[in-house]
Backbone as CSV, one residue per row, in Angstrom:
resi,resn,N_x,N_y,N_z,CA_x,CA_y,CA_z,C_x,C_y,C_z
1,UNK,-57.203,-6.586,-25.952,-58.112,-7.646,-26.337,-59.536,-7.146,-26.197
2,UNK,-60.461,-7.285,-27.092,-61.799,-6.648,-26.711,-62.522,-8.248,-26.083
3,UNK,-63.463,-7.315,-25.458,-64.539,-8.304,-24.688,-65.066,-8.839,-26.102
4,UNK,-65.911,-9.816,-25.603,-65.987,-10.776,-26.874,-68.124,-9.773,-26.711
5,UNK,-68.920,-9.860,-27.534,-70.412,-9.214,-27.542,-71.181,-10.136,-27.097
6,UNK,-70.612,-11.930,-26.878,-71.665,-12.320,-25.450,-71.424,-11.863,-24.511
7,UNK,-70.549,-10.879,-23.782,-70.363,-10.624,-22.970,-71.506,-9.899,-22.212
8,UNK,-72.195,-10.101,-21.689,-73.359,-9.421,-21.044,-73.492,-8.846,-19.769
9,UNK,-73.839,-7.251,-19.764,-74.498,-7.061,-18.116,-75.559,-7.125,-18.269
10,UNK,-75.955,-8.182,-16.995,-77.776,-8.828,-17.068,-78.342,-8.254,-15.991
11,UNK,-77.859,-7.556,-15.308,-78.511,-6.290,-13.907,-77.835,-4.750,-14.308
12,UNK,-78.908,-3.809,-14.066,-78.106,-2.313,-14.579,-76.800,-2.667,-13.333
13,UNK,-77.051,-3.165,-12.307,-76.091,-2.523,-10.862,-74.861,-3.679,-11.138
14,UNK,-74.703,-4.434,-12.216,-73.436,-4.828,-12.861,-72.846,-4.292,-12.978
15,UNK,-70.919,-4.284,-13.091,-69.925,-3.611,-13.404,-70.187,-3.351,-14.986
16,UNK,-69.514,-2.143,-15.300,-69.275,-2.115,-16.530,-68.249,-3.290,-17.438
17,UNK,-68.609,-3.453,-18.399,-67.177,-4.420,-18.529,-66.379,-3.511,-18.985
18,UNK,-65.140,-4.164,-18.520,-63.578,-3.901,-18.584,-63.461,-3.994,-20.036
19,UNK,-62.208,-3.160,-20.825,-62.308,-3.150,-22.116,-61.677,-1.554,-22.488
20,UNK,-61.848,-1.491,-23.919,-61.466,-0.122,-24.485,-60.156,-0.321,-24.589
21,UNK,-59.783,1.183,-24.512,-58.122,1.268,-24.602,-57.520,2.446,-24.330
22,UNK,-56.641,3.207,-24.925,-55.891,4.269,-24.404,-56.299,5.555,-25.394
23,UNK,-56.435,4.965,-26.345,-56.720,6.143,-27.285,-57.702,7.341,-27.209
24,UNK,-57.503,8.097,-27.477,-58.596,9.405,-27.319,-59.803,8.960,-27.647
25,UNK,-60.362,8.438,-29.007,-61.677,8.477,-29.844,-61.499,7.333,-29.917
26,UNK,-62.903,6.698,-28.852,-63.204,5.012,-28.797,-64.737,5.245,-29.433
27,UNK,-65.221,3.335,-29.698,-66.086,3.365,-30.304,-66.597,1.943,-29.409
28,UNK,-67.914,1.976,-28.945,-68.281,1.034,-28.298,-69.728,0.784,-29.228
29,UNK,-69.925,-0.472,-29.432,-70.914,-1.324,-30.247,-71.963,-1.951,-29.084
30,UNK,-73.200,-0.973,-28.758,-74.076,-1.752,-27.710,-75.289,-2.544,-28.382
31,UNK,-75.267,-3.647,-27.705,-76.926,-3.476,-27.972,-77.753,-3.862,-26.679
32,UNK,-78.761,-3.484,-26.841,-79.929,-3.403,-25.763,-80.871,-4.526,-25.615
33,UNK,-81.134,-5.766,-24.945,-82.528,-6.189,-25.076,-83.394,-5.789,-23.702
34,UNK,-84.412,-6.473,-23.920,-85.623,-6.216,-22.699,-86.665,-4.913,-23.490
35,UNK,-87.887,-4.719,-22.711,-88.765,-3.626,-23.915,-87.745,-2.216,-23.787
36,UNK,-87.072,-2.214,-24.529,-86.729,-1.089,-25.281,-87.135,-0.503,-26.422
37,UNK,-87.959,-0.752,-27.080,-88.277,-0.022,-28.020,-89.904,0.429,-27.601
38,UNK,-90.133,1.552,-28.140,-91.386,2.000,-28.467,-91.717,2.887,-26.896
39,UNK,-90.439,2.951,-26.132,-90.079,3.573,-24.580,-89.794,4.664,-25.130
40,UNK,-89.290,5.289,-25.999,-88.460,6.785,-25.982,-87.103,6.621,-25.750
41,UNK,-86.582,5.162,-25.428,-84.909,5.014,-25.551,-84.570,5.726,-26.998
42,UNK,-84.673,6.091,-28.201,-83.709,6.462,-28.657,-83.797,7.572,-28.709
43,UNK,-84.909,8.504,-28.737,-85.267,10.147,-28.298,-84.622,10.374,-27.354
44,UNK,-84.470,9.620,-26.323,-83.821,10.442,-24.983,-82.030,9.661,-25.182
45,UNK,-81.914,8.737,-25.914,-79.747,8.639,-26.485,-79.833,9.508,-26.815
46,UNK,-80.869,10.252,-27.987,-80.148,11.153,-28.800,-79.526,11.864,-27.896
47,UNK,-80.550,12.563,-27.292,-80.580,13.868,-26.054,-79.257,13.572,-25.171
48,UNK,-79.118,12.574,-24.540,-78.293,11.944,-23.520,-76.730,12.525,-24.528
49,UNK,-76.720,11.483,-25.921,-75.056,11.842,-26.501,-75.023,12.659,-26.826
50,UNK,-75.947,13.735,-26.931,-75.529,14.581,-27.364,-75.212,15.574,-26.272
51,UNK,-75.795,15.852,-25.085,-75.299,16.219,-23.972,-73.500,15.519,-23.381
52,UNK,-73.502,14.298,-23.898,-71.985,13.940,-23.287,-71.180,14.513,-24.327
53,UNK,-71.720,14.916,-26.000,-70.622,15.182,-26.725,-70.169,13.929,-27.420
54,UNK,-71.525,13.050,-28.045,-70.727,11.661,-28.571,-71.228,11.695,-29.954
55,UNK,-70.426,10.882,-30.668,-71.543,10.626,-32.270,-71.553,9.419,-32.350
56,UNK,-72.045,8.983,-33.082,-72.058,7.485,-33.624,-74.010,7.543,-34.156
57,UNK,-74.260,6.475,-33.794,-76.651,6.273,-33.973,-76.826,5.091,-33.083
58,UNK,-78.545,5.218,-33.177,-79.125,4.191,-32.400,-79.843,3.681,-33.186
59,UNK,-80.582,2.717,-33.142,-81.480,2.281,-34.385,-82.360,1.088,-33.672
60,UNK,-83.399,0.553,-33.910,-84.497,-0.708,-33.293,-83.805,-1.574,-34.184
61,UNK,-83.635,-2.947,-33.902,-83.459,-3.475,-34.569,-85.246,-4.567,-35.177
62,UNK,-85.230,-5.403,-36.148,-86.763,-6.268,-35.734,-86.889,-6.919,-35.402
63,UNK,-85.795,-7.645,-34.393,-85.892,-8.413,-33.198,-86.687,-8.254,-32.158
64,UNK,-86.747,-6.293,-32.309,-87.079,-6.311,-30.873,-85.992,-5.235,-29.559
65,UNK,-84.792,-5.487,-30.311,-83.561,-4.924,-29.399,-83.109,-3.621,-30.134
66,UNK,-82.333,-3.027,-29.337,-82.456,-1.862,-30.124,-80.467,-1.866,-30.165
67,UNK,-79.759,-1.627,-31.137,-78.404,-1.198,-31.367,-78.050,0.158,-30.913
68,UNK,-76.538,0.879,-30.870,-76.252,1.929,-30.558,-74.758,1.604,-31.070
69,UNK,-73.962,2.451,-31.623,-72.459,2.961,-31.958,-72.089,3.725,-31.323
70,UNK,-71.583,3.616,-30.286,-71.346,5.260,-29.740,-69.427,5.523,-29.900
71,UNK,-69.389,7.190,-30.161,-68.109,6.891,-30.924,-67.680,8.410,-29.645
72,UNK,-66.413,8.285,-28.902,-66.034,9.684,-28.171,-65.227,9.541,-27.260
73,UNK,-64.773,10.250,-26.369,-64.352,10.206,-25.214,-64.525,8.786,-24.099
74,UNK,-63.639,7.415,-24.098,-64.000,6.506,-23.075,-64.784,7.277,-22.114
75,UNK,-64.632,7.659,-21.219,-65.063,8.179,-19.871,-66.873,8.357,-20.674
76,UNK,-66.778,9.238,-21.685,-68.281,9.847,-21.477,-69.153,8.727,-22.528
77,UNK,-68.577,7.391,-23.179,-69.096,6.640,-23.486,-69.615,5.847,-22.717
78,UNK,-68.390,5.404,-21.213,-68.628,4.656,-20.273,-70.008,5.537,-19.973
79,UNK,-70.328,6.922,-19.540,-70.876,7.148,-18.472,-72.538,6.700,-19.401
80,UNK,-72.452,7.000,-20.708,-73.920,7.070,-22.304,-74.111,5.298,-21.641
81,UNK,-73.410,4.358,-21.696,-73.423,3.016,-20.856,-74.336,3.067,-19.935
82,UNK,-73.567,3.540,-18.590,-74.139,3.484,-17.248,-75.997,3.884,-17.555
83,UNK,-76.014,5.164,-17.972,-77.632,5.235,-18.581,-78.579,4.349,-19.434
84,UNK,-77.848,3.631,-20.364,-78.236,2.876,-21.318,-78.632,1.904,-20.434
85,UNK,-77.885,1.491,-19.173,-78.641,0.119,-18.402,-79.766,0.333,-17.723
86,UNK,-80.081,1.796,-17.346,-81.326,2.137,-17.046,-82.470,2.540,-17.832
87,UNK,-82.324,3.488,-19.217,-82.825,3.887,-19.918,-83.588,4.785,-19.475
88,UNK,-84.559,5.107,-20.200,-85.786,6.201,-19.937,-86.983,5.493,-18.859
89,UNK,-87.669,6.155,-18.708,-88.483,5.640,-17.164,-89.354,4.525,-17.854
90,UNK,-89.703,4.328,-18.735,-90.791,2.781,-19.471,-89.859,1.868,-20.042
91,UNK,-89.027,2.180,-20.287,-88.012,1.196,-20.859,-87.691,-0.452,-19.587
92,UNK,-87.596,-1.038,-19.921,-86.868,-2.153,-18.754,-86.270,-3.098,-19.450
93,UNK,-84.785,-2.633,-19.265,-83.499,-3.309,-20.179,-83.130,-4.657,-19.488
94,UNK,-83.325,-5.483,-20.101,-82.589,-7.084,-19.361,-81.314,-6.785,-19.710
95,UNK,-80.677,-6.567,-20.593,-79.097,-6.932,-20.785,-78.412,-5.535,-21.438
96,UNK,-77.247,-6.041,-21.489,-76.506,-4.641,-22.168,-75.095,-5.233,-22.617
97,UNK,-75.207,-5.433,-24.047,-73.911,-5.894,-24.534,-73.303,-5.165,-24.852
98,UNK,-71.775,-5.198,-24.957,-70.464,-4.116,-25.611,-69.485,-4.580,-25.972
99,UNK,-69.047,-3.835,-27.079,-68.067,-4.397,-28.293,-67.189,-2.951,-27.756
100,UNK,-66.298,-2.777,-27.739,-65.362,-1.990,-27.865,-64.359,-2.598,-28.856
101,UNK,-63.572,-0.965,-29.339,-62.890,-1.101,-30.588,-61.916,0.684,-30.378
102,UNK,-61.128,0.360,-31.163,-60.806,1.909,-31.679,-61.740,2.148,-32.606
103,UNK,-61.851,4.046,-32.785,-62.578,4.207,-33.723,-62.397,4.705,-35.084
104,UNK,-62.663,4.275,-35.876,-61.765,4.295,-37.105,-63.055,5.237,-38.079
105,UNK,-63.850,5.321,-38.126,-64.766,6.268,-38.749,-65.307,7.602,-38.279
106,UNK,-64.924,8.277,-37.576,-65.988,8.986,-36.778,-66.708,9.451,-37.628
107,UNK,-68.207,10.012,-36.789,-69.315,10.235,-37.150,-69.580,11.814,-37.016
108,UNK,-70.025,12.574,-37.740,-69.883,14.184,-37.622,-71.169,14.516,-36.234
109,UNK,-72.300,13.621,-35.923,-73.321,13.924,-35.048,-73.387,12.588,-34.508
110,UNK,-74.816,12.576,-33.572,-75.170,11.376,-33.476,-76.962,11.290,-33.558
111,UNK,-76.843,10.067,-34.457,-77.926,10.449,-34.810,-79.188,8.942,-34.853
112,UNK,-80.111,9.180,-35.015,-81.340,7.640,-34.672,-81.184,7.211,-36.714
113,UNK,-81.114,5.868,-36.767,-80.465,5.365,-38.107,-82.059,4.641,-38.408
114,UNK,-82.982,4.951,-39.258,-84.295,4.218,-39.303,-83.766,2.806,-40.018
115,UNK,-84.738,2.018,-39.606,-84.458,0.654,-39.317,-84.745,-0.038,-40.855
């Protein structure tokens, strides 16, 4: 059953939510609010997934919040997560939503998707 995307962590020092599945190549659907944009959050995802080895993009949305696909290994999506609730040092994330799914497209990189 996936978590439903109100599902929210509203403190980074929240559990991750529970979710995903068994399969090798998961795909988790985040999005970010609080000032995230115009911080260097998606310069430093890039850097970050691409150090865990993930693909999927990040993108601002014009809300204000910024999206992310991240497509790879549960474990090293969970861990692209755990960072995402902190972000880069100017960033200050109120929430952190997640959609988990299998992943049915993968992505050859990962890459920032202009808005």
């Amino acid at each position: 059953m996936l978590p439903a995307l109100d599902d929210t962590l509203k403190k980074p020092t929240d559990s991750l939510i529970s979710g995903g599945n068994t399969m090798s190549e998961k795909e988790a659907y985040v999005r970010l609010t609080g000032i995230v944009q115009g911080v260097g959050l998606r310069w430093r995802a890039l850097q970050r997934a691409n150090d865990l080895g993930l693909t999927g993009w990040i993108r601002n949305r014009p809300d204000g919040d910024v999206d992310a696909l991240l497509q790879g290994e549960e474990t090293k999506i969970r861990e692209m997560i755990e960072w995402m609730q902190q972000g880069p040092s100017h960033a200050r994330v109120q929430n952190v939503q997640v959609q988990w799914k299998n992943a049915k497209r993968l992505f050859d990189d990962f890459h920032i998707q202009r808005a």
